[in-house]
C-alpha positions as CSV (number, residue, x, y, z in Angstrom):
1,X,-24.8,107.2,-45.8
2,X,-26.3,110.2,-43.7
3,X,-23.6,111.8,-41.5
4,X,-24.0,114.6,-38.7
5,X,-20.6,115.7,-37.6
6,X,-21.1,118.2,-34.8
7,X,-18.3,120.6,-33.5
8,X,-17.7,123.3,-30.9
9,X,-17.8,121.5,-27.5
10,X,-14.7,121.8,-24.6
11,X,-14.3,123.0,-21.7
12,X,-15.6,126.3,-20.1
13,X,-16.1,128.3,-17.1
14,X,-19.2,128.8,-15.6
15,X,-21.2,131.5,-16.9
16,X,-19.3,131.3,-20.4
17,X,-20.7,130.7,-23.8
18,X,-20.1,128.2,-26.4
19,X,-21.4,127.6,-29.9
20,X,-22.2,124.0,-30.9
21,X,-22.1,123.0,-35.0
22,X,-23.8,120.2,-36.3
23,X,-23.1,119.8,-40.5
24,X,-25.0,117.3,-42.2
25,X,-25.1,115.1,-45.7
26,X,-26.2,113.3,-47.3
27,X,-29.5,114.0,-46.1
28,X,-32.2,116.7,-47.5
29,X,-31.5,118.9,-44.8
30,X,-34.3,121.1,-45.0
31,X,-37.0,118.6,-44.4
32,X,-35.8,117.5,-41.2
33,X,-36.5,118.5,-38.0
34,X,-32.9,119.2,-36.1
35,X,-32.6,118.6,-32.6
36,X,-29.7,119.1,-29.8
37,X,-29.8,116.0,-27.0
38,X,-27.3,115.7,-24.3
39,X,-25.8,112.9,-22.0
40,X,-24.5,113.0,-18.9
41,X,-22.6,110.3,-16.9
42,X,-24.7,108.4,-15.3
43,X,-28.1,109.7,-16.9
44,X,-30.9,108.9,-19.7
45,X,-29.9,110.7,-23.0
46,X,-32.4,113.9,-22.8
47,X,-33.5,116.5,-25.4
48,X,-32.0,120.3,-25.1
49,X,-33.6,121.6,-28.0
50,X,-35.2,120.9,-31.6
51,X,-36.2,123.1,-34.6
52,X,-38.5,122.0,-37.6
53,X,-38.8,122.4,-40.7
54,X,-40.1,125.1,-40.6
55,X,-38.4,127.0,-38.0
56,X,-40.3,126.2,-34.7
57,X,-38.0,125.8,-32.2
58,X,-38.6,124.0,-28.7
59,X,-36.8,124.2,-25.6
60,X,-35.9,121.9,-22.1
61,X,-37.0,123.5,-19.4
62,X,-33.6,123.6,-18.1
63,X,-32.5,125.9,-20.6
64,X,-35.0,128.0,-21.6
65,X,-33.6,131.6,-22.0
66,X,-30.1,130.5,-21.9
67,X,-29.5,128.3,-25.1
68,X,-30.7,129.4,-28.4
69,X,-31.5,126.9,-31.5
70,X,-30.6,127.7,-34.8
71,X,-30.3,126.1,-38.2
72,X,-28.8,126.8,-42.1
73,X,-30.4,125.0,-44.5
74,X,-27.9,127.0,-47.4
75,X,-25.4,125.0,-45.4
76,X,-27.3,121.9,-44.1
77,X,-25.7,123.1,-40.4
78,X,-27.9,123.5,-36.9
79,X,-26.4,125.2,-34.2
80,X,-26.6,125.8,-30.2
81,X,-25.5,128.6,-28.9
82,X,-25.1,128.4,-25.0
83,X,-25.1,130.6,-22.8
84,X,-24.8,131.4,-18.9
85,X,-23.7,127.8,-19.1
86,X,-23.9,126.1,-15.3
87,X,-21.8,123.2,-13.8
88,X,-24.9,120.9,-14.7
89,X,-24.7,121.7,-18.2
90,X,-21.7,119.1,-18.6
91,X,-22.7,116.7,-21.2
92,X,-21.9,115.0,-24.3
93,X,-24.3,116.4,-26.6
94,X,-25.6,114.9,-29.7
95,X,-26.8,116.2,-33.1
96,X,-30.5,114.4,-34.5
97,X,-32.1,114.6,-37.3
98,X,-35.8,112.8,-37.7
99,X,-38.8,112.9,-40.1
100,X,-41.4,110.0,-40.0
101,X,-39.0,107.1,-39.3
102,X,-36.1,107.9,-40.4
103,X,-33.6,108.8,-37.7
104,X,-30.0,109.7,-37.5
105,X,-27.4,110.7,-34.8
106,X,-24.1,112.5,-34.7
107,X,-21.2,110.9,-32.7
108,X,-21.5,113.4,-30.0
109,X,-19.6,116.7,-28.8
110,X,-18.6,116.6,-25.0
111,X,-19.2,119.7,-23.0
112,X,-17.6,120.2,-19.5
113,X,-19.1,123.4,-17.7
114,X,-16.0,123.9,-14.7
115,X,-17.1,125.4,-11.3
């Protein structure tokens, strides 16, 4: 069965950086459009970020200019890299992968953004 595994979350200061990982198989990777959603307590799952196919990337509004979305497709991976990261930022945040109806979810990465 598909899998996303993502990687790189913890804990960081505000103002630091940190670089999510989000491998993926079973799955032709470079079909898919990859996306970064995030969770905090309390709120509605929300998107941060997705790439397509074929490289067009799309940002929150949130984090324009601060997070950047990437992706592999030698190495089925996407990527977030975070920056200026704020107190708000704290999330779980989850790896997606979608084309037509076929949808698929990582198990989630938690991000805590100290003060």
């Amino acid at each position: 069965q598909v899998q996303l595994v993502e990687s790189g979350g913890g804990l960081v200061q505000a103002g630091g950086s940190l670089r999510l990982s989000c491998a993926a198989s079973r799955i032709t990777f470079s079909i898919f459009t990859m996306a970064w959603y995030r969770q905090a307590p309390g709120k509605q799952r929300e998107l941060v970020a997705d790439i397509s196919d074929g490289g067009t990337t799309n940002y929150a509004d949130s984090v324009k200019g601060r997070f950047g979305i990437s992706r592999d497709n030698a190495k089925n991976t996407v990527y977030l890299q975070m920056n200026s990261l704020k107190p708000e930022d704290t999330a779980v945040y989850y790896c997606n992968a979608h084309k037509f109806t076929f949808v698929y979810w990582g198990q989630g990465t938690q991000v805590t953004v100290s003060s």
